[in-house]
N, C-alpha and C positions, 0 to 999 in steps of 0.2 A: 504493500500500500504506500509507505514511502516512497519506493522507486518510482510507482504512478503518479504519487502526489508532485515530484520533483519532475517529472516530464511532461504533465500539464500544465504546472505554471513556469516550465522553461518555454514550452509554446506562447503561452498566454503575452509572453515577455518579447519573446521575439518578434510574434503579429503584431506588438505595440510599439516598441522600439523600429521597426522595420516601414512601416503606415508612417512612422513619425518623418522619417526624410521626405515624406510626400508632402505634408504639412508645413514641414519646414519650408520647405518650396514653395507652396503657394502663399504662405505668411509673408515672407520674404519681396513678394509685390506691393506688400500693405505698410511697411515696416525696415526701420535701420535694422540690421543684420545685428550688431552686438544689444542695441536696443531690445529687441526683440524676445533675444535670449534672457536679457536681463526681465521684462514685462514674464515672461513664461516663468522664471522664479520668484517672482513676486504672490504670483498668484500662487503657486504650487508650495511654497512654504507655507505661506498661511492654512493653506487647505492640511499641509499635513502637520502643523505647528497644533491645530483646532484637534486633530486626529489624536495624537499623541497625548495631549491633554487626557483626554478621553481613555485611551489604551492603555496610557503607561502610571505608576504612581509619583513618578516625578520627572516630566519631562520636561523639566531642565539639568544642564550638563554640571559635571560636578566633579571638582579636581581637575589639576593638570593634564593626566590621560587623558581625561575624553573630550577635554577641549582640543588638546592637538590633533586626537582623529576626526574633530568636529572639521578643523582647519583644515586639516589634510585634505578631505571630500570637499571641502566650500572651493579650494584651490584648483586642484586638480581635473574632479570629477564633475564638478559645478560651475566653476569659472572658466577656466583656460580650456577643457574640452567643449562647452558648448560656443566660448566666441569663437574660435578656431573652427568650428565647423560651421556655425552660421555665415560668417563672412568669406568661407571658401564656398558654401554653397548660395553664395548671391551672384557667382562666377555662372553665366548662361550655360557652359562647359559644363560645369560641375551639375549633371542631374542624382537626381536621387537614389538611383541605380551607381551610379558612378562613387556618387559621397560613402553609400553603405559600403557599396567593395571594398572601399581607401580604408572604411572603419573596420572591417574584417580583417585588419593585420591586426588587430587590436592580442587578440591569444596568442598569436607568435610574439608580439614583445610583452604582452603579460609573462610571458615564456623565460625570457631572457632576463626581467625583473626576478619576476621568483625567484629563478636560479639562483641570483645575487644576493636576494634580500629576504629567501624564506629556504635554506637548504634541506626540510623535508619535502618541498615542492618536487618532484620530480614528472619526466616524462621521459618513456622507453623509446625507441628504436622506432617500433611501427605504429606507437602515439604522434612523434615527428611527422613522422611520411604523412599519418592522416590530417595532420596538419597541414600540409602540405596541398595535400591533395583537393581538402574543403579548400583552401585560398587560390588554388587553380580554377575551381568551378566557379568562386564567385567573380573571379576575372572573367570568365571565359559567360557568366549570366549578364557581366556588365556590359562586356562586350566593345569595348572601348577600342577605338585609333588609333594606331599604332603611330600615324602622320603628324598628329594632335601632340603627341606626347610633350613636346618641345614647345607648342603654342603658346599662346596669349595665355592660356589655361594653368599652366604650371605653378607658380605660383599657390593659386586657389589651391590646387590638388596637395601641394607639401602644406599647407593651411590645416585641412582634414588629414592629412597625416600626423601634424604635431596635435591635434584634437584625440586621435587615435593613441599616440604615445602617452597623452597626457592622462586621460583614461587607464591606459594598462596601470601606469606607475600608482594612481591613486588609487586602483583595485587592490594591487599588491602591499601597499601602505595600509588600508583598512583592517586587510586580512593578518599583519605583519603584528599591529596595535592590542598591546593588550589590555585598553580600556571596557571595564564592565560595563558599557552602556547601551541600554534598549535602542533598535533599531529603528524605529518611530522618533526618538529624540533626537538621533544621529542626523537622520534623513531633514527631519524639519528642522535643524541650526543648520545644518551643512547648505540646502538649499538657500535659507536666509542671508546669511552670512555669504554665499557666492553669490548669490544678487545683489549684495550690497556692493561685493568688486567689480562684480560686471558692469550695473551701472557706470563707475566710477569710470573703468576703462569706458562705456560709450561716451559720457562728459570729456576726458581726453583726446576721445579721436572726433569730438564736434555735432555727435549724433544728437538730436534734439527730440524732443516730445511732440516739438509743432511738425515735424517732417513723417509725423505718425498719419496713417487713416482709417480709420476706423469706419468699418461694415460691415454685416453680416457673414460674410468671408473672414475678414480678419479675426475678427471675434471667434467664429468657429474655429481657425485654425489656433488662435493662442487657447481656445479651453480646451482642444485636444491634448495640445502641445503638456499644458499645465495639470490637468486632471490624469486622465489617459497615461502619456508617455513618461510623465515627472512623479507625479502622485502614485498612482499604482505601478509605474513601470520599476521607480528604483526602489519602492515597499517592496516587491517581490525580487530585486537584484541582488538586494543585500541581505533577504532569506538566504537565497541562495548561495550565496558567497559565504555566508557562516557554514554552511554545513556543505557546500560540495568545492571551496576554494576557487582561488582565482583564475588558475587555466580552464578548468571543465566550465565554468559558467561563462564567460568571455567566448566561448563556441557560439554561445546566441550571435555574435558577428556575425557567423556562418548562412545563419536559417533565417537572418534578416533582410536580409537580399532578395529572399524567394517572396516572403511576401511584401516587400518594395515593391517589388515587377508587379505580385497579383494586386495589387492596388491600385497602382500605376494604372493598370490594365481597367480594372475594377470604376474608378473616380475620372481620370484623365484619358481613357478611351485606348489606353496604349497597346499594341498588340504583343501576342505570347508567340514566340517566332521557334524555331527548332535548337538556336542556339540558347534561348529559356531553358527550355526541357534538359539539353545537355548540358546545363552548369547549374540546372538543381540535383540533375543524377548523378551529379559529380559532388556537389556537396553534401549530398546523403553518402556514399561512398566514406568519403576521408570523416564523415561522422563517425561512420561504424566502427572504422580502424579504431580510433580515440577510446568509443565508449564501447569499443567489443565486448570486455570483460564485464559491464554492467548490463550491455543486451545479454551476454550470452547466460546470466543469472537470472535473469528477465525471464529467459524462454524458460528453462528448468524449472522456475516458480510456474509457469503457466501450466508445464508438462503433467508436471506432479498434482498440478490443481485440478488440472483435467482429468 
């Protein structure tokens, strides 16, 4: 029941993280790029700051500890990852497809933090490859230009890539931290607290409130963005994270591409082409490699149940 519990809110996690570069995308017409990011945690703190109240019996932070892993996520996972992606994906280059790929190196340098900074973190030989092998498929779903590489675009794309790195390292720091503090607390100072930076950095680079527009589009995309992808998305991340670590959860990079396209497809009319199909089969593949040994207990439970 655990194993099922932890594979449907890995899904849950991915459809919503995944949907969110679509979001992100059409917000992005309405809205300054850091602005933006910043407005989405404004809202999504409070909403889980109100939560936590609620859940936890003191949710506020308490000691040294847990304010530095407070800081560590408001930095990291909150700040410096979503401006970095917001303003690479205001790049016309940069779609949503393209932004999720970039974010799927995310487990490969979660990979190389742990390594450094959590030495029971390990991964085997043909964990590697299947790492490997999901980060081929989600290129090969993005589908991207080989011509392009060098363009206008570049830039933007190392943008979402230090968005991507900035994420690995804060994952790795959360999981590393041995502060006692309820997830609901974490989540709603961490969120706070990088809103407050994020702002600060859009007032540095000139971004304005007047330069906002506000419509039923905008609005829809920032309460997805905040409720949806922030609210419930990193509730359930950092479930996750406690009890299955920072490389096997950072795989959701992998399965959020797939539903990027099917939304994409789904909202904006895009179509599912062949090379779809062969860079989701390809990322199911380099899945299995990874989490063989947790399907292949999987099945055995089933066998025996049966």
């Amino acid at each position: 029941m655990s194993r099922l519990r932890n594979l449907s809110l890995f899904l849950v996690l991915a459809a919503a993280w995944g949907s969110a570069f679509v979001a992100i995308n059409a917000g992005l017409a309405y809205f300054p790029p850091v602005l933006f990011a910043a407005f989405r945690f404004d809202v999504a703190g409070v909403v889980m700051l109100a939560y936590a109240a609620y859940a936890v019996d003191d949710p506020v932070p308490r000691g040294r500890d847990q304010w530095l892993e407070v800081v560590s996520g408001a930095v990291f996972i909150i700040a410096a990852y979503h401006a970095f992606l917001f303003v690479g994906e205001s790049d016309p280059a940069v779609t949503s497809a393209v932004a999720a790929v970039i974010v799927s190196l995310s487990p490969v340098l979660t990979t190389v933090f742990a390594r450094a900074l959590l030495p029971a973190e390990r991964l085997t030989a043909v964990g590697a490859l299947g790492l490997g092998i999901g980060l081929a498929g989600a290129v090969v779903l993005a589908n991207p230009d080989p011509a392009n590489l060098t363009g206008g675009s570049t830039v933007a794309k190392l943008l979402v890539l230090l968005a991507a790195t900035s994420f690995a390292l804060g994952s790795v720091l959360s999981r590393a931290s041995e502060a006692d503090i309820a997830i609901e607390t974490m989540e709603a100072w961490s969120m706070l607290l990088g809103a407050g930076l994020t702002h600060l950095l859009a007032l540095a680079l000139g971004e304005s409130v007047a330069d906002a527009t506000w419509t039923t589009e905008s609005l829809l995309a920032l309460g997805y963005l905040s409720v949806v992808a922030s609210g419930i998305g990193f509730l359930i991340y950092f479930d996750l994270l406690d009890r299955l670590g920072p490389i096997e959860i950072n795989l959701v990079s992998y399965v959020a591409p797939v539903f990027a396209a099917a939304v994409g497809w789904l909202v904006l009319d895009e179509g599912i082409t062949p090379t779809t199909v062969a860079g989701f089969l390809t990322i199911c593949v380099g899945f299995a490699l990874v989490k063989r040994d947790a399907i292949r207990e999987e099945l055995r439970a089933v066998g025996v149940a049966g």
